[in-house]
C-alpha positions as a LaTeX table, in Angstrom:
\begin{tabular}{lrrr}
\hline
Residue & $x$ (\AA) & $y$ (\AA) & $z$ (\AA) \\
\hline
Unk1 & 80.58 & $-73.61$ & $-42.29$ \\
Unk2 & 82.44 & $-76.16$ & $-40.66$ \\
Unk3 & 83.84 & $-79.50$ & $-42.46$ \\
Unk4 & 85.19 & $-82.87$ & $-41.09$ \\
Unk5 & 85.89 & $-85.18$ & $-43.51$ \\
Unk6 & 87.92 & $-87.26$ & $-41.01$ \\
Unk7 & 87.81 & $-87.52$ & $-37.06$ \\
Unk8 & 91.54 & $-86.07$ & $-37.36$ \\
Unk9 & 90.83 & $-83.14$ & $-39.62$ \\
Unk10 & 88.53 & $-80.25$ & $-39.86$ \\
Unk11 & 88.27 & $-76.84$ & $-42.17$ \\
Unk12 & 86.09 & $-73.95$ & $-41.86$ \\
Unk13 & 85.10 & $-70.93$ & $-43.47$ \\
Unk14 & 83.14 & $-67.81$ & $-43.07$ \\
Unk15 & 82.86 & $-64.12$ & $-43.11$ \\
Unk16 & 82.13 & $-61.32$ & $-40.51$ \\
Unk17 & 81.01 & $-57.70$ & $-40.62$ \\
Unk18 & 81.24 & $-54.67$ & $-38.13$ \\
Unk19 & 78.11 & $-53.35$ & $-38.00$ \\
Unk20 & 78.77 & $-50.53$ & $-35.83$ \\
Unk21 & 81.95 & $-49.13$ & $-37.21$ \\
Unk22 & 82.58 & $-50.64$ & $-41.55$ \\
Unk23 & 86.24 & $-49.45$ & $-41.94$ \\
Unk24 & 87.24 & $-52.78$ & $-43.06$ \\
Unk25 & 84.36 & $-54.26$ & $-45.31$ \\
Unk26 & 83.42 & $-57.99$ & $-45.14$ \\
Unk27 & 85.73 & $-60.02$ & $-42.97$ \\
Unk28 & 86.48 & $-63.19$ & $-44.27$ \\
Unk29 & 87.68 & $-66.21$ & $-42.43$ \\
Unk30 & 88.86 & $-69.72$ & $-42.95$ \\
Unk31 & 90.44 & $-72.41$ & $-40.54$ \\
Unk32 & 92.24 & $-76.12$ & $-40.62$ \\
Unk33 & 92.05 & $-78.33$ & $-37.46$ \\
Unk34 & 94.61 & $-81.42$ & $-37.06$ \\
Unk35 & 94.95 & $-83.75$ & $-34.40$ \\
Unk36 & 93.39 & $-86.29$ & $-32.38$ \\
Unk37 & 90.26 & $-86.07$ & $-30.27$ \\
Unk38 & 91.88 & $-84.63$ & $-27.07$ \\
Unk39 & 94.66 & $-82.41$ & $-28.56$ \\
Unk40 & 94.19 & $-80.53$ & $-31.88$ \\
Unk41 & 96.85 & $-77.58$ & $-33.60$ \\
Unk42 & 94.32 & $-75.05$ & $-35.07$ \\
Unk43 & 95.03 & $-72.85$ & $-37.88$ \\
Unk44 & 92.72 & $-69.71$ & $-38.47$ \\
Unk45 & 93.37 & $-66.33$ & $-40.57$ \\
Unk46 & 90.98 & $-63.64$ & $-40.79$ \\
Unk47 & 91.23 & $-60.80$ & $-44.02$ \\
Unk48 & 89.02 & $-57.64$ & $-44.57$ \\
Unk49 & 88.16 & $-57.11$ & $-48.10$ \\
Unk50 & 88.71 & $-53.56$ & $-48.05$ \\
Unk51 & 92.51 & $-52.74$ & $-48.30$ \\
Unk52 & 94.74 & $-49.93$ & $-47.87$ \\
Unk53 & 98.40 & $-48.75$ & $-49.03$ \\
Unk54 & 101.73 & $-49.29$ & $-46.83$ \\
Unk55 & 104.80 & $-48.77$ & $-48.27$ \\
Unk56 & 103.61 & $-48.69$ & $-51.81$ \\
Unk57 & 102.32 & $-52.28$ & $-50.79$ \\
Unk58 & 98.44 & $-52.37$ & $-51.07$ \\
Unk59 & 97.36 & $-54.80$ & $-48.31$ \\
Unk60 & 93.75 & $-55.55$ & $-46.49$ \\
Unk61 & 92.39 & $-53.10$ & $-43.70$ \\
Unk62 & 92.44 & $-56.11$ & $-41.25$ \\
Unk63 & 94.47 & $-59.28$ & $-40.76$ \\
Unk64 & 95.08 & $-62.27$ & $-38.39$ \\
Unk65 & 96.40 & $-65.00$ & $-38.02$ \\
Unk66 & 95.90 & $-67.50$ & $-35.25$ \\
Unk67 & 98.14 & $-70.52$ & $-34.45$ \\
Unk68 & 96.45 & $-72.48$ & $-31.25$ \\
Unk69 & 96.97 & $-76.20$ & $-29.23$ \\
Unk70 & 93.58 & $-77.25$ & $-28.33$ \\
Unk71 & 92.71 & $-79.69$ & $-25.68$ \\
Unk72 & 89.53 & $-81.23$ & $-24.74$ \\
Unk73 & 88.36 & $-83.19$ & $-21.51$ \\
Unk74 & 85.19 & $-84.47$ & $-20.42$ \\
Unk75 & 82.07 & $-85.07$ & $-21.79$ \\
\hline
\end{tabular}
Protein backbone atom coordinates (compact mmCIF):
# COMPACT_ATOMS: atom_id res chain seq x y z
CA UNK A 1 0.00 0.00 0.00
CA UNK A 2 1.31 3.16 -0.92
CA UNK A 3 -0.17 6.72 0.30
CA UNK A 4 0.33 10.36 -0.95
CA UNK A 5 -1.64 12.66 0.64
CA UNK A 6 0.53 15.52 -0.71
CA UNK A 7 2.90 15.79 -3.88
CA UNK A 8 5.74 16.29 -1.09
CA UNK A 9 4.93 13.32 1.09
CA UNK A 10 4.34 9.68 0.78
CA UNK A 11 3.97 6.50 3.39
CA UNK A 12 3.81 2.93 2.74
CA UNK A 13 3.27 -0.24 4.27
CA UNK A 14 3.40 -3.91 3.74
CA UNK A 15 4.59 -7.29 4.68
CA UNK A 16 6.83 -10.02 3.07
CA UNK A 17 7.39 -13.75 3.57
CA UNK A 18 10.30 -16.24 2.66
CA UNK A 19 8.80 -18.88 1.15
CA UNK A 20 11.70 -20.99 0.68
CA UNK A 21 13.46 -20.75 3.97
CA UNK A 22 10.52 -19.23 7.22
CA UNK A 23 13.16 -18.54 9.97
CA UNK A 24 11.84 -15.16 10.43
CA UNK A 25 7.91 -15.29 10.07
CA UNK A 26 5.98 -12.46 8.32
CA UNK A 27 8.15 -9.51 7.41
CA UNK A 28 6.61 -6.41 7.92
CA UNK A 29 7.44 -3.13 6.32
CA UNK A 30 6.56 0.50 6.39
CA UNK A 31 8.15 3.68 4.67
CA UNK A 32 7.89 7.80 4.69
CA UNK A 33 8.95 9.73 1.53
CA UNK A 34 9.73 13.67 1.80
CA UNK A 35 10.79 15.94 -0.72
CA UNK A 36 10.09 17.49 -3.90
CA UNK A 37 9.44 15.86 -7.24
CA UNK A 38 13.12 15.45 -8.35
CA UNK A 39 14.86 14.78 -4.97
CA UNK A 40 13.12 12.82 -2.16
CA UNK A 41 14.91 11.45 1.54
CA UNK A 42 13.24 7.98 1.94
CA UNK A 43 12.74 6.32 5.14
CA UNK A 44 12.02 2.44 5.17
CA UNK A 45 12.38 -0.27 8.13
CA UNK A 46 11.66 -3.78 7.71
CA UNK A 47 10.83 -6.24 11.14
CA UNK A 48 10.21 -10.08 11.21
CA UNK A 49 7.57 -11.05 13.57
CA UNK A 50 9.31 -13.91 14.88
CA UNK A 51 12.00 -12.82 17.49
CA UNK A 52 14.83 -14.22 19.25
CA UNK A 53 16.97 -13.54 22.58
CA UNK A 54 20.39 -11.43 22.65
CA UNK A 55 21.70 -10.46 25.67
CA UNK A 56 18.66 -11.19 27.72
CA UNK A 57 17.10 -8.62 25.16
CA UNK A 58 14.30 -10.40 23.12
CA UNK A 59 14.44 -8.70 19.68
CA UNK A 60 12.92 -9.72 16.00
CA UNK A 61 14.73 -12.45 13.79
CA UNK A 62 15.20 -9.72 11.07
CA UNK A 63 15.66 -5.95 10.95
CA UNK A 64 16.46 -2.97 8.62
CA UNK A 65 16.55 0.07 8.30
CA UNK A 66 17.04 2.10 5.18
CA UNK A 67 17.90 5.84 4.98
CA UNK A 68 18.09 6.83 0.99
CA UNK A 69 18.32 10.41 -1.34
CA UNK A 70 16.25 9.73 -4.28
CA UNK A 71 16.44 11.53 -7.51
CA UNK A 72 14.35 11.40 -10.50
CA UNK A 73 14.90 12.64 -14.21
CA UNK A 74 13.01 12.30 -17.24
CA UNK A 75 9.82 11.29 -18.16
Amino acid sequence: MDIHPASWFSIRAGAMRNMVQDEEGLILTGGVGLGLKWVQLDLAAQASTKTATFDGNTIPRYFKINLALLSRWGG
